[in-house]
N, C-alpha and C positions, 0 to 999 in steps of 0.2 A: 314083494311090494312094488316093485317095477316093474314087473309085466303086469299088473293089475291096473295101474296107471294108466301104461301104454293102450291094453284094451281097453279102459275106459272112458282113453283120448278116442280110440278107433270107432268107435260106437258114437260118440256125440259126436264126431266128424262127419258120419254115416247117416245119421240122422238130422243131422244141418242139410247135405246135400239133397236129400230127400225133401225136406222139405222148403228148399230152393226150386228145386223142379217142380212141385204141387202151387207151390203160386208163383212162377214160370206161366203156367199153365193155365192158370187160372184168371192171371193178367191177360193173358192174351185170348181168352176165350171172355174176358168184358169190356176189349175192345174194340171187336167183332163183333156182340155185343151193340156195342154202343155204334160202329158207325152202317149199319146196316140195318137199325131201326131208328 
């Protein structure tokens, strides 16, 4: 029961990051974007 936890803390932590970097990315590719048109 506690290691199932744990990996299941590991994986939504894993997947936060991830999609921190995707609109990281994203932001900064529509503010380029924005000041260059």
């Amino acid at each position: 029961m506690e290691v199932t936890q744990k990996v299941a803390q590991y994986i939504s932590d894993s997947l936060d990051e991830e999609v921190d970097i995707i609109t990281v990315i994203l932001f900064n590719k529509l503010i380029i974007f924005i000041l260059f048109t």
